[in-house]
LUMMAR-468395 format. One record per residue: residue number from 0; residue in three letters; x, y, z of N, C-alpha, C in turn. Coordinates in nm, 3 decimals, decimal comma. Example, Ala and Ser with C-alpha at 12.3 -4.5 7.8 and 13.67 -1.06 7.14 Angstrom:
<atoms>
   num   residu      n_xx      n_yy      n_zz     ca_xx     ca_yy     ca_zz      c_xx      c_yy      c_zz
     0      Ala     1,319    -0,569     0,780     1,230    -0,450     0,780     1,320    -0,330     0,780
     1      Ser     1,285    -0,225     0,708     1,367    -0,106     0,714     1,290     0,003     0,787
</atoms>
This chain:
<atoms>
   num   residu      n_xx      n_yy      n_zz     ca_xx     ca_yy     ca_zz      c_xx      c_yy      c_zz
     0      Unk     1,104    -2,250     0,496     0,963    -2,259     0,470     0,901    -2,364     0,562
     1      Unk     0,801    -2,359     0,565     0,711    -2,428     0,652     0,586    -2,573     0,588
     2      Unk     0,555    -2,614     0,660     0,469    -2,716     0,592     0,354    -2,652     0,564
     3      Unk     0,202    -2,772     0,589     0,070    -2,730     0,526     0,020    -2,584     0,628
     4      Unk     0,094    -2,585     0,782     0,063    -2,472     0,880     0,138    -2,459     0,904
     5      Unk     0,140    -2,310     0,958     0,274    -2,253     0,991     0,253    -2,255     1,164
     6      Unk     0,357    -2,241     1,225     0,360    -2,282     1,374     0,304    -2,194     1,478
     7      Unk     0,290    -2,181     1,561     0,198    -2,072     1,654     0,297    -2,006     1,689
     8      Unk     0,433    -1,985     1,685     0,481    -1,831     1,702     0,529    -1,770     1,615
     9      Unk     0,534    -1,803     1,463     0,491    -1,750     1,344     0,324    -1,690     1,347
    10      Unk     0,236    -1,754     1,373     0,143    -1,715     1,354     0,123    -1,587     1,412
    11      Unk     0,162    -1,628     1,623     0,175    -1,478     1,667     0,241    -1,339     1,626
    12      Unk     0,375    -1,378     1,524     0,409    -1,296     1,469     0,325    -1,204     1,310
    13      Unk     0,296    -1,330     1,253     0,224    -1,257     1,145     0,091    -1,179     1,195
    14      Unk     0,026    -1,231     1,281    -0,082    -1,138     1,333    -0,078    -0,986     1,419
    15      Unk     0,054    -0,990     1,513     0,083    -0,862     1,538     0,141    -0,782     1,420
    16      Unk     0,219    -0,845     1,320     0,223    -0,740     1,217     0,142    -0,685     1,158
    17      Unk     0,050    -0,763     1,161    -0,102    -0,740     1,081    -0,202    -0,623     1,183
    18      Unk    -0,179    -0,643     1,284    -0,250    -0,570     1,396    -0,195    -0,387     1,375
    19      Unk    -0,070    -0,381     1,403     0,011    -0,237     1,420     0,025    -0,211     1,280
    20      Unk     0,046    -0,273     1,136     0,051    -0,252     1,058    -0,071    -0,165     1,011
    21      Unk    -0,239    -0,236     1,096    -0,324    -0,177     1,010    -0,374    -0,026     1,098
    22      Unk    -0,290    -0,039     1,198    -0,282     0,102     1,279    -0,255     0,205     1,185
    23      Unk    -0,156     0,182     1,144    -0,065     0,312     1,101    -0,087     0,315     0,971
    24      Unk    -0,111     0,216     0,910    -0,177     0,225     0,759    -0,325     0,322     0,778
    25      Unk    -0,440     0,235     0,867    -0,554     0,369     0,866    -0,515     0,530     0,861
    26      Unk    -0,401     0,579     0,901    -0,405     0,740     0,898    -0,293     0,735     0,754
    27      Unk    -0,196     0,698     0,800    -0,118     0,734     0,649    -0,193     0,690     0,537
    28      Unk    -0,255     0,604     0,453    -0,307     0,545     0,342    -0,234     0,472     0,288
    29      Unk    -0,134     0,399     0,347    -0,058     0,359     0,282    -0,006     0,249     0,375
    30      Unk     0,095     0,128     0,344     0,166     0,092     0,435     0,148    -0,060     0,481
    31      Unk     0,048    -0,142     0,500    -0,029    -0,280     0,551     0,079    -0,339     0,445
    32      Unk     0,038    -0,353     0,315     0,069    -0,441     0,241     0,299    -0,450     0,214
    33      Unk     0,299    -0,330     0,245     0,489    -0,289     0,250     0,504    -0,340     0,355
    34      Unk     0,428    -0,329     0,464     0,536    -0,387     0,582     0,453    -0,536     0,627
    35      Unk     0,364    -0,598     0,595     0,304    -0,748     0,615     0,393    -0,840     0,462
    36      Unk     0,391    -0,778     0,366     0,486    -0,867     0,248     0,639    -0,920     0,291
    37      Unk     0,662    -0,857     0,299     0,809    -0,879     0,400     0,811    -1,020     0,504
    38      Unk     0,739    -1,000     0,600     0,717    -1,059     0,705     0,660    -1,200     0,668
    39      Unk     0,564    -1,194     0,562     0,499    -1,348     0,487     0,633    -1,409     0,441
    40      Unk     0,699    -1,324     0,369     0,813    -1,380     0,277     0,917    -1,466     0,371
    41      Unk     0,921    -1,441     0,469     1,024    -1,460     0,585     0,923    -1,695     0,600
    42      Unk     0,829    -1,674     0,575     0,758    -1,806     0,566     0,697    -1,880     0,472
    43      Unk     0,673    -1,779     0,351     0,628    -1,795     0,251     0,675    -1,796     0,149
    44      Unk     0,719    -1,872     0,007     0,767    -1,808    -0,100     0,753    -1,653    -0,142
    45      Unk     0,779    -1,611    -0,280     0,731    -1,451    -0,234     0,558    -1,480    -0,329
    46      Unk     0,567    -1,560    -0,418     0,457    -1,561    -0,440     0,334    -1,616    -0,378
    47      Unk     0,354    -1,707    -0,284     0,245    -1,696    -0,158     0,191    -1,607    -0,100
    48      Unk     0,322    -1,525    -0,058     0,304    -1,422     0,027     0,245    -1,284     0,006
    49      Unk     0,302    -1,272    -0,126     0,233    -1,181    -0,191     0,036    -1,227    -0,201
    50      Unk     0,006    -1,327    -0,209    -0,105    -1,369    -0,243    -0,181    -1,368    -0,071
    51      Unk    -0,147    -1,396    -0,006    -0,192    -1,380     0,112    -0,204    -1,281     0,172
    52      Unk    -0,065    -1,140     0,147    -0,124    -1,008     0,212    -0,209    -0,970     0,158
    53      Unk    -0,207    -0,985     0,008    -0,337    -0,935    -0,067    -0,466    -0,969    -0,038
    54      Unk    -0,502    -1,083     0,029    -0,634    -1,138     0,082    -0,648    -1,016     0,195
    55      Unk    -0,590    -0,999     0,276    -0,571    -0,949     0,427    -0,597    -0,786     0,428
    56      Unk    -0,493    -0,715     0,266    -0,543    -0,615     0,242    -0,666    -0,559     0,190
    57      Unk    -0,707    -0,673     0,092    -0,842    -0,618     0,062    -0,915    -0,626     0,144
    58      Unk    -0,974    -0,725     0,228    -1,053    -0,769     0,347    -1,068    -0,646     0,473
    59      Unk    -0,913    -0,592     0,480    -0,880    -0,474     0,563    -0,998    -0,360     0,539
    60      Unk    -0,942    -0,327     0,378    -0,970    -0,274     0,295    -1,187    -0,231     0,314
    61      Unk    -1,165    -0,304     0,292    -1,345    -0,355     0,282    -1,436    -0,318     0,440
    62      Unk    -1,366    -0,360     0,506    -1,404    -0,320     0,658    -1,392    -0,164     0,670
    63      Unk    -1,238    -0,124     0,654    -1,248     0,025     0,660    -1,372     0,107     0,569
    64      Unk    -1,400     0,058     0,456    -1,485     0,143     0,388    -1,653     0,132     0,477
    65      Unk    -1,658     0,059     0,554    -1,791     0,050     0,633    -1,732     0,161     0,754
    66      Unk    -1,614     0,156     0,817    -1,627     0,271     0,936    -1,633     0,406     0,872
    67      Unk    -1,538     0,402     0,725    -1,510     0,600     0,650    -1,528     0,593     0,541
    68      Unk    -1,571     0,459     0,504    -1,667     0,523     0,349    -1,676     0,601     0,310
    69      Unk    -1,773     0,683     0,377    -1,919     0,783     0,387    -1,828     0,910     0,376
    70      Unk    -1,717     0,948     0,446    -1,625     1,056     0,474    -1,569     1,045     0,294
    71      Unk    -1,562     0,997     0,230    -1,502     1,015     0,085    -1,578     1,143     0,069
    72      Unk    -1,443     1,187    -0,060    -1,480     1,314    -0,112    -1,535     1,277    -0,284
    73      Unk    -1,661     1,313    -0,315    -1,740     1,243    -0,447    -1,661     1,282    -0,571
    74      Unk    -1,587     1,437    -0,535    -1,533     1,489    -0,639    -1,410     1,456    -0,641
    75      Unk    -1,345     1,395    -0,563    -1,203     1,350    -0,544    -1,159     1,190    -0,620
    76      Unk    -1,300     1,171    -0,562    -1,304     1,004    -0,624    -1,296     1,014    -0,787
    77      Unk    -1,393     1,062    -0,836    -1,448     1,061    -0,983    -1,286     1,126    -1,059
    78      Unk    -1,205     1,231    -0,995    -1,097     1,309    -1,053    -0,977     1,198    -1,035
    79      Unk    -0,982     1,139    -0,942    -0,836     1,037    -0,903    -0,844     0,916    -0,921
    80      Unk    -1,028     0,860    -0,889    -1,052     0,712    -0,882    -1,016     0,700    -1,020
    81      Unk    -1,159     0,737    -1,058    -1,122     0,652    -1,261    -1,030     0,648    -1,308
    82      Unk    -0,936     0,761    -1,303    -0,807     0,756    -1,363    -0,698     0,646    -1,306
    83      Unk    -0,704     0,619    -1,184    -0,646     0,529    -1,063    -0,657     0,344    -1,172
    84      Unk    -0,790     0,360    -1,186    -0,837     0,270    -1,214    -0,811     0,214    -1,353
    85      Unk    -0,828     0,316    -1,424    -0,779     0,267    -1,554    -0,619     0,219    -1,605
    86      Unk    -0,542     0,292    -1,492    -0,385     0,309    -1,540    -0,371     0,127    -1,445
    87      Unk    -0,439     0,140    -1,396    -0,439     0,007    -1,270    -0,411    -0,077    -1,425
    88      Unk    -0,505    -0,066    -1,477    -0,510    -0,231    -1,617    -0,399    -0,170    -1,646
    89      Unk    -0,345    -0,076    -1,736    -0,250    -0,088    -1,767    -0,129    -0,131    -1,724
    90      Unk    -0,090    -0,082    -1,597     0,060    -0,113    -1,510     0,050    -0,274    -1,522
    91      Unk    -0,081    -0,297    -1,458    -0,107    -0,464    -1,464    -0,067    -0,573    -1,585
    92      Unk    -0,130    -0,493    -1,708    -0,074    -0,547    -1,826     0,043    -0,566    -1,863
    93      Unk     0,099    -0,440    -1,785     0,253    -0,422    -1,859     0,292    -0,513    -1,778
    94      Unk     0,284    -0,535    -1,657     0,405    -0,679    -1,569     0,369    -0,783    -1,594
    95      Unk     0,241    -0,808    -1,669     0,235    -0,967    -1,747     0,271    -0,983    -1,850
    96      Unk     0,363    -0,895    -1,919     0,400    -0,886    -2,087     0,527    -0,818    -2,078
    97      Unk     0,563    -0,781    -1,911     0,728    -0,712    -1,986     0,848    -0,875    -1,979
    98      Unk     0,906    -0,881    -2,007     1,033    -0,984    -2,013     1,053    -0,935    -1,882
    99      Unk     1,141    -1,017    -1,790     1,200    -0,995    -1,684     1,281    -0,911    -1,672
   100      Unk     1,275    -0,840    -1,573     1,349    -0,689    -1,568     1,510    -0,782    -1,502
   101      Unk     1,592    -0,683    -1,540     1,767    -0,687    -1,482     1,755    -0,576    -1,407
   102      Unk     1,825    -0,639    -1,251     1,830    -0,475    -1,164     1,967    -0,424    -1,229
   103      Unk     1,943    -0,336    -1,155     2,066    -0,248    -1,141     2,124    -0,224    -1,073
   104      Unk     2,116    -0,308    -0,994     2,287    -0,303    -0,894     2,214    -0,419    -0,778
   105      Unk     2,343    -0,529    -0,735     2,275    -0,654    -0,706     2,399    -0,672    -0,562
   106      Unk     2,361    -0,681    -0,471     2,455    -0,670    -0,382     2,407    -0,739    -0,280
   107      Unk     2,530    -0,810    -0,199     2,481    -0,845    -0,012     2,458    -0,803     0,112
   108      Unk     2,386    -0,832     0,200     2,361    -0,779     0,302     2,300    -0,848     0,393
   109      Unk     2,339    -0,879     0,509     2,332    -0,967     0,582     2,318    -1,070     0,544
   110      Unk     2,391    -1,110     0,481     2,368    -1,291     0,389     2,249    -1,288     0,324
   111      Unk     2,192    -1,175     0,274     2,053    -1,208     0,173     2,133    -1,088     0,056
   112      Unk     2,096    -1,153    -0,110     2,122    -1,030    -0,178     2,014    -0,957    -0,206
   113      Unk     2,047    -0,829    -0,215     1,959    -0,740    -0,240     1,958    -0,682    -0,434
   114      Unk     1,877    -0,661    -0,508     1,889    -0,594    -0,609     1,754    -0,448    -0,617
   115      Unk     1,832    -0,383    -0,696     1,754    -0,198    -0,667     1,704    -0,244    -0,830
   116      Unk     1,607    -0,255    -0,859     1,493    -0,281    -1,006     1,458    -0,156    -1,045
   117      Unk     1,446    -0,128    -1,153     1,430     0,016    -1,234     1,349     0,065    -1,207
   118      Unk     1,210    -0,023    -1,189     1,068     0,009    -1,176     1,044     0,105    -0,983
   119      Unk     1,147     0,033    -0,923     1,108     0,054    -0,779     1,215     0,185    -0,760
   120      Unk     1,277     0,213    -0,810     1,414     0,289    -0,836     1,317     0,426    -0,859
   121      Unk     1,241     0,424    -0,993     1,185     0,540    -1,041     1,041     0,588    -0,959
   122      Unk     0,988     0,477    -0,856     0,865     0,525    -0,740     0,954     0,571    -0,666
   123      Unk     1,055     0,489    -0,611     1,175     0,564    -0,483     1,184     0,693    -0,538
   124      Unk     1,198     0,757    -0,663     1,202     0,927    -0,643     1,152     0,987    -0,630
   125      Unk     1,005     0,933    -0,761     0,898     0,955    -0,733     0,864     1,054    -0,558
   126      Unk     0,838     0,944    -0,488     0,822     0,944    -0,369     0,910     1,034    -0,258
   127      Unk     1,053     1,036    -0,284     1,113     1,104    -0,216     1,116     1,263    -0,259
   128      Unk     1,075     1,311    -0,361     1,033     1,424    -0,404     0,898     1,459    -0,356
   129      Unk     0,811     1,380    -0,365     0,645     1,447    -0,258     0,749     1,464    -0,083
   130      Unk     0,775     1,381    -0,057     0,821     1,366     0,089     0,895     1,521     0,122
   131      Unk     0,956     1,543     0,044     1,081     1,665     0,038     0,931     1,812     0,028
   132      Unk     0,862     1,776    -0,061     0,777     1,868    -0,068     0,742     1,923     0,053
   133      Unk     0,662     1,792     0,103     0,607     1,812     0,281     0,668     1,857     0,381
   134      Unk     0,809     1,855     0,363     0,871     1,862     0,492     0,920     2,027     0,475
   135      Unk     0,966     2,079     0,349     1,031     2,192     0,290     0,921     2,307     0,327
   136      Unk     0,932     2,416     0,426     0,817     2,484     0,442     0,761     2,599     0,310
   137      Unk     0,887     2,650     0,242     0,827     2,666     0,111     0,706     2,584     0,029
   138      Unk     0,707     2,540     0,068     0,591     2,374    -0,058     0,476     2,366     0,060
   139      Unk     0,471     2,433     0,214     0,397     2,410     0,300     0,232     2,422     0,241
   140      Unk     0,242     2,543     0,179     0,074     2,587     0,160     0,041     2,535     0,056
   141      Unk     0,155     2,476    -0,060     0,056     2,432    -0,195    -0,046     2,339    -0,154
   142      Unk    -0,122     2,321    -0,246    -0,224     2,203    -0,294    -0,210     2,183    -0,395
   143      Unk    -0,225     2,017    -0,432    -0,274     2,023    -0,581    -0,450     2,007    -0,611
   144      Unk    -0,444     2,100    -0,700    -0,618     2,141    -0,767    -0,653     2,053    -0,852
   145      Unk    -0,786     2,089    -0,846    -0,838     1,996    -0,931    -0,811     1,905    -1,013
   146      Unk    -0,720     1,978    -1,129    -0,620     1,976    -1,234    -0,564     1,888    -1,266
   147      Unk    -0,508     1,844    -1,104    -0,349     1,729    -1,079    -0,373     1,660    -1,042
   148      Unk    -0,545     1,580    -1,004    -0,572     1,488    -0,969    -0,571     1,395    -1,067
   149      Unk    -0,593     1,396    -1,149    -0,627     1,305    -1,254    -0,418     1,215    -1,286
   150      Unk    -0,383     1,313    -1,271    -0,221     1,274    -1,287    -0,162     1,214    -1,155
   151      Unk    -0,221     1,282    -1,089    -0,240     1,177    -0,922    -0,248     1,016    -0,944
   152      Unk    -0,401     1,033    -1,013    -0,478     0,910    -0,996    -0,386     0,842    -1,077
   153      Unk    -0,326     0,862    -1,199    -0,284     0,759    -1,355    -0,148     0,746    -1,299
   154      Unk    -0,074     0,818    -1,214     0,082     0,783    -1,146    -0,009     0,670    -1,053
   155      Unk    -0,054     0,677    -0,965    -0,084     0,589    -0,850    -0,117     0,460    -0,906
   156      Unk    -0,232     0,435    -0,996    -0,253     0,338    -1,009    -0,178     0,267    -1,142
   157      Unk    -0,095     0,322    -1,192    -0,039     0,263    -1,316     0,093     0,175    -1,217
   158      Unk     0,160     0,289    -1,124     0,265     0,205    -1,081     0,164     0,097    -0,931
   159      Unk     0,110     0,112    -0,915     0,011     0,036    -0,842    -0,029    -0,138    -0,913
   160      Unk    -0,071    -0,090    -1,028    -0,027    -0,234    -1,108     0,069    -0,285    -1,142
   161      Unk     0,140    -0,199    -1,148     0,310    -0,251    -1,240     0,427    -0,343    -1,098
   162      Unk     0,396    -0,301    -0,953     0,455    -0,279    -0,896     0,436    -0,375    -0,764
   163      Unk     0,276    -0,326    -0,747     0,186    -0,303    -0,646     0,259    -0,160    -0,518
   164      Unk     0,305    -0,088    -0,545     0,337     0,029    -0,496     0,205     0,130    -0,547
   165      Unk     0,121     0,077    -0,513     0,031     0,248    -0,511    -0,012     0,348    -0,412
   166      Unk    -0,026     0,278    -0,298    -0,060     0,377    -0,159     0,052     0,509    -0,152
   167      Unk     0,155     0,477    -0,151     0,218     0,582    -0,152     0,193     0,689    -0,222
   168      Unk     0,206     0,722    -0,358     0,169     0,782    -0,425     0,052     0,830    -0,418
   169      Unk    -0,073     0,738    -0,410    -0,165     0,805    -0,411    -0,203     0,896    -0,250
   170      Unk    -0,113     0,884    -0,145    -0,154     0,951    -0,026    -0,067     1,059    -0,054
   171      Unk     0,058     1,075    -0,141     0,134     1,166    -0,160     0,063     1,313    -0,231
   172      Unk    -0,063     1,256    -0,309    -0,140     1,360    -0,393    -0,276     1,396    -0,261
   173      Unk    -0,294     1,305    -0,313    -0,421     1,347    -0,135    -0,404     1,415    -0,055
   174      Unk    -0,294     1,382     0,005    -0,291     1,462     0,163    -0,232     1,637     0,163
   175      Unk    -0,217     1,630     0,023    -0,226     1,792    -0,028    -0,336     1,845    -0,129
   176      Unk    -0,439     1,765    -0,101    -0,543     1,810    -0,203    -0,674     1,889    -0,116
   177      Unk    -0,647     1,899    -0,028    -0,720     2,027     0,064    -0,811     1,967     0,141
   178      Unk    -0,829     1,809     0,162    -0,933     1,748     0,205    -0,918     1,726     0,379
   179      Unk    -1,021     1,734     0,435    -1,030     1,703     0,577    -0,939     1,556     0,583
   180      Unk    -0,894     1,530     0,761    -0,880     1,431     0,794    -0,979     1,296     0,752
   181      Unk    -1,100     1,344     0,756    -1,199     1,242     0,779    -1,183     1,183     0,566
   182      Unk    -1,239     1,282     0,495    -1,192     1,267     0,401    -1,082     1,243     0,302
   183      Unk    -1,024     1,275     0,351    -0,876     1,188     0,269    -0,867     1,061     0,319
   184      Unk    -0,880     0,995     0,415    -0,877     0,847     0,487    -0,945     0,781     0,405
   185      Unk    -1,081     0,866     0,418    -1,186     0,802     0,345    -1,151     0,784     0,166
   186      Unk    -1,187     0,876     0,126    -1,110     0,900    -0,009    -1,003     0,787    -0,026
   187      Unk    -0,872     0,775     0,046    -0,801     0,682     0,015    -0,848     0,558     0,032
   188      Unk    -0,882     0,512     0,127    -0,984     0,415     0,146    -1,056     0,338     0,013
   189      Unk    -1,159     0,448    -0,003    -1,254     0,386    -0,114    -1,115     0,357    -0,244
   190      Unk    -1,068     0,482    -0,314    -0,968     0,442    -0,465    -0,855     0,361    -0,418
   191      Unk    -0,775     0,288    -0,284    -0,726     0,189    -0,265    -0,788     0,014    -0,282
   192      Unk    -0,972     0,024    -0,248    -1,026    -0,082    -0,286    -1,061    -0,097    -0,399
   193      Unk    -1,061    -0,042    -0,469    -1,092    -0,029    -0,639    -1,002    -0,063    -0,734
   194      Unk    -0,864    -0,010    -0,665    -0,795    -0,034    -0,749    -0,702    -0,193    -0,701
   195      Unk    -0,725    -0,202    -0,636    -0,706    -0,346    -0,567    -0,778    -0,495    -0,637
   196      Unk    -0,888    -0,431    -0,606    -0,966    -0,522    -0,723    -0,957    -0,533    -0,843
   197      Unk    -0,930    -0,422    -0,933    -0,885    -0,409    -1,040    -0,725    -0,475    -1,088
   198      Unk    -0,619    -0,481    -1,017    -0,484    -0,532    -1,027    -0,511    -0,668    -0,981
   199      Unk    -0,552    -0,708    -0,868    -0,589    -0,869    -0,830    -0,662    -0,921    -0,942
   200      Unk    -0,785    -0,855    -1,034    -0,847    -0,932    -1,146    -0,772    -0,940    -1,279
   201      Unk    -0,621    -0,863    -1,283    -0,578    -0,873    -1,397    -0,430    -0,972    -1,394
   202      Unk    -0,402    -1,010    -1,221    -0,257    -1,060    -1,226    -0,282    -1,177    -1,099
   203      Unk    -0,356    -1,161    -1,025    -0,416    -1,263    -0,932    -0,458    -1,396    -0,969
   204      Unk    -0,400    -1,525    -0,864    -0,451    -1,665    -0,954    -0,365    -1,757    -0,939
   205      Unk    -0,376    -1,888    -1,017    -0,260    -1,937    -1,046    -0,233    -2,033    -0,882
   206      Unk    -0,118    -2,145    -0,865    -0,098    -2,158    -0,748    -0,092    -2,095    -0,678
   207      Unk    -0,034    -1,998    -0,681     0,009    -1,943    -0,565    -0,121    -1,901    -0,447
   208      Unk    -0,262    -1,881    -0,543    -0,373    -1,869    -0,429    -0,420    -1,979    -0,380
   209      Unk    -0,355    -2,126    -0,426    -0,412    -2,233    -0,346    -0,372    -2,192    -0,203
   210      Unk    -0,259    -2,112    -0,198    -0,236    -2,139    -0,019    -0,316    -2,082     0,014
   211      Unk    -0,419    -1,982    -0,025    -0,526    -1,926     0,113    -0,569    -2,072     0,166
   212      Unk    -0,659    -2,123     0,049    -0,752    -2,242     0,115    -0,673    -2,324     0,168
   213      Unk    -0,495    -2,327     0,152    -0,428    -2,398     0,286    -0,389    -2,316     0,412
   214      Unk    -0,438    -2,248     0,417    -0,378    -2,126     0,545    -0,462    -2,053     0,571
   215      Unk    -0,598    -2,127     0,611    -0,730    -2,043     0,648    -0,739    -2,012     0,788
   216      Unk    -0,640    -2,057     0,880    -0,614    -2,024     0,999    -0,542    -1,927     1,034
   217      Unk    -0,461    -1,903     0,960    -0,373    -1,819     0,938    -0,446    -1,696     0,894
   218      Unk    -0,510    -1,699     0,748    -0,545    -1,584     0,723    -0,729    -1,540     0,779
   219      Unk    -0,718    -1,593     0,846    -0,832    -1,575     0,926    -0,798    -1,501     1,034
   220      Unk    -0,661    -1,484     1,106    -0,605    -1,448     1,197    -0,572    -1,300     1,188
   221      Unk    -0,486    -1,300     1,091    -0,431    -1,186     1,028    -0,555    -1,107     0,927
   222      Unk    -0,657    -1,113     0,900    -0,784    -1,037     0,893    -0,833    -0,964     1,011
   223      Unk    -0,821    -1,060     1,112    -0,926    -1,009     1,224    -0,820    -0,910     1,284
   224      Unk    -0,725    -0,952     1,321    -0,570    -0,867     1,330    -0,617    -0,718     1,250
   225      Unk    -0,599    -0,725     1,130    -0,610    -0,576     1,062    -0,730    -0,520     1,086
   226      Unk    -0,832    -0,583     1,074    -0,985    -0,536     1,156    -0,975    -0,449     1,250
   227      Unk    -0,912    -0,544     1,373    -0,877    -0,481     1,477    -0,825    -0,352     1,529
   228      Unk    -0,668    -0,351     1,424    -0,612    -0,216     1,372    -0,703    -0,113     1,337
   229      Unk    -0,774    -0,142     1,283    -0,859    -0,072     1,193    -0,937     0,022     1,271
   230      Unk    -1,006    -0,090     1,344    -1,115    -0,012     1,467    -0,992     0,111     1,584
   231      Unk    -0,886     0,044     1,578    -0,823     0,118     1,679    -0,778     0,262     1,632
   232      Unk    -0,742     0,217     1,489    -0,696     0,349     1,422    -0,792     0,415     1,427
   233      Unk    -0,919     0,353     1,444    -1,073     0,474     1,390    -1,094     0,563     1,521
   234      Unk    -1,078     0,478     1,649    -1,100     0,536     1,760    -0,994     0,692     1,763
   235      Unk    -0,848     0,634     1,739    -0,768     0,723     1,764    -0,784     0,859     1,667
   236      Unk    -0,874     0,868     1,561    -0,899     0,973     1,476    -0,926     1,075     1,526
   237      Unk    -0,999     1,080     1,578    -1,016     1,218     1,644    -0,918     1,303     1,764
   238      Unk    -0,826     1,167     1,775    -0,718     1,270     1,866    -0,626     1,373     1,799
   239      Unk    -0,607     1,329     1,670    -0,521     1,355     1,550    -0,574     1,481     1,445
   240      Unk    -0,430     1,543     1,402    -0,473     1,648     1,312    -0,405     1,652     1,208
   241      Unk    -0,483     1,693     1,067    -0,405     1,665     0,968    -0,280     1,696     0,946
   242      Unk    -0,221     1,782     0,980    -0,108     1,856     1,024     0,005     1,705     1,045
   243      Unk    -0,085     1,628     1,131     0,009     1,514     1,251    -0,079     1,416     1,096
   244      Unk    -0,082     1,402     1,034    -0,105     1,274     0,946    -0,055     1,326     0,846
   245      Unk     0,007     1,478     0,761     0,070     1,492     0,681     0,250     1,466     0,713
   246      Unk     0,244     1,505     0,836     0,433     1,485     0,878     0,393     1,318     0,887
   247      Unk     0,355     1,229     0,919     0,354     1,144     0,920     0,367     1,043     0,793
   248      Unk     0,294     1,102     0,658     0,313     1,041     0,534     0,429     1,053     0,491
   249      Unk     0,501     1,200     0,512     0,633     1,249     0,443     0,741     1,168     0,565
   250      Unk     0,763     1,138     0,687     0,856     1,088     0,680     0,842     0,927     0,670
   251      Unk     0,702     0,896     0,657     0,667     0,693     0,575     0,735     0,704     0,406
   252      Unk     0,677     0,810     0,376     0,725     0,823     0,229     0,926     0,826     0,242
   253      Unk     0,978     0,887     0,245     1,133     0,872     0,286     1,138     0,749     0,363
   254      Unk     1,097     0,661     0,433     1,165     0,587     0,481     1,104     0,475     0,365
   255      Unk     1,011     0,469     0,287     0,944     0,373     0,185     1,068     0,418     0,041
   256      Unk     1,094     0,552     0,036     1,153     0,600    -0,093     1,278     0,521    -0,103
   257      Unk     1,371     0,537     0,044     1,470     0,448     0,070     1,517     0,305     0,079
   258      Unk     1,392     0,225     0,133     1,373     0,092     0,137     1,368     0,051    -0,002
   259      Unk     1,307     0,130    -0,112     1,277     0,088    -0,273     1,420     0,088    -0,323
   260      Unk     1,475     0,211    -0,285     1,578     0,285    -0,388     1,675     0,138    -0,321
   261      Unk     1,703     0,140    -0,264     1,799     0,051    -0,165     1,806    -0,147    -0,212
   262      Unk     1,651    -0,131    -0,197     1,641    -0,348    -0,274     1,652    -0,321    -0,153
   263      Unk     1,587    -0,311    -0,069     1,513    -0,371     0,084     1,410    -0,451     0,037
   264      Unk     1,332    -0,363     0,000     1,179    -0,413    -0,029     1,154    -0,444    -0,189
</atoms>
């Protein structure tokens, strides 16, 4: 760990993660906060770190909804958001009131141990079952309707609180719910900031957010960093077809399903 600042080639590092991270997060919906948590932790306790991507993601977050806002789908929101939103308090509740979980299987690897937790165990299938969907050309033409949004939304954001694993899931229902490129981004976009706010107001706090106001250089850096991403990912939108942003979720989703199932992440 580091003192009151962290050193300038840490810094350069946390900011290019923050940069390519928010690349590839703009098209998948998913992703900034899985692969920048990691990388804090490597300098940060985990509860710093956790508290700091979360500044970086919402902030991300907030910017994107000014470039694709507008591209949300009204009926997508109202079917996935609310529900997103409500299961959000719940998951949230439940990880401030469950007793400490015991993994299930606790092992070494490269001199760090790893443990596979029940909670991340049961998104890892979660997840690797949408992934299998996408890739399997039988499952090519479904959508889910109307119907399955709402079960979309209450999976996404319940384990979204419980976890903070919700992007996945919720791009796993999206990106088969019949919506344009422009709209599903968007769409994810908007019910990723909502429900963000909603899990940060029910579990957010405490020391661990004194370090923003000690690491305002830092996270000043790694904002403008994902900004940046942001704009770049926006430019590159139109080269792209949903086609090339659905193979793209299904093999993030398998390589996210694995990292869970595993006690990587």
């Amino acid at each position: 760990m580091f003192g009151a600042q962290v050193a300038v080639m840490e810094l350069v590092i946390l900011t290019l993660t923050a940069f390519f991270a928010a690349v590839l997060t703009f098209f998948s919906g998913f992703g900034l906060g899985t692969l920048l948590t990691p990388v804090f932790m490597v300098y940060f306790p985990p509860e710093q770190a956790i508290a700091l991507t979360g500044v970086v993601h919402f902030c991300n977050n907030l910017f994107k909804i000014l470039l694709v806002g507008k591209h949300a789908d009204t009926r997508v929101l109202m079917r996935f958001g609310i529900p997103a939103v409500i299961a959000a308090v719940a998951g949230s509740w439940l990880l401030l009131n469950l007793p400490n979980q015991q993994p299930l299987v606790r092992y070494e690897l490269f001199g760090h141990w790893r443990e596979v937790m029940p909670v991340k165990l049961l998104i890892s299938v979660l997840l690797l079952v949408f992934a299998l969907m996408d890739l399997i050309p039988y499952f090519g033409q479904l959508r889910f309707g109307p119907e399955k949004l709402p079960l979309g939304g209450l999976l996404s954001g319940f384990f979204g609180g419980l976890s903070g694993n919700q992007g996945a899931l919720r791009s796993a229902f999206l990106v088969r719910a019949g919506l344009t490129k422009e709209a599903f981004i968007g769409t994810a976009v908007v019910v990723s900031t909502f429900v963000d706010l909603t899990r940060l107001g029910m579990y957010a706090g405490g020391q661990a957010f004194e370090t923003i106001g000690n690491q305002l250089p830092l996270v000043t850096s790694a904002v403008g960093a994902a900004v940046a991403g942001a704009l770049m990912g926006n430019r590159l939108l139109r080269k792209i077809t949903m086609q090339w942003i659905q193979a793209l979720v299904a093999i993030l989703l398998i390589l996210l399903s694995l990292a869970l199932g595993s006690g990587m992440i």
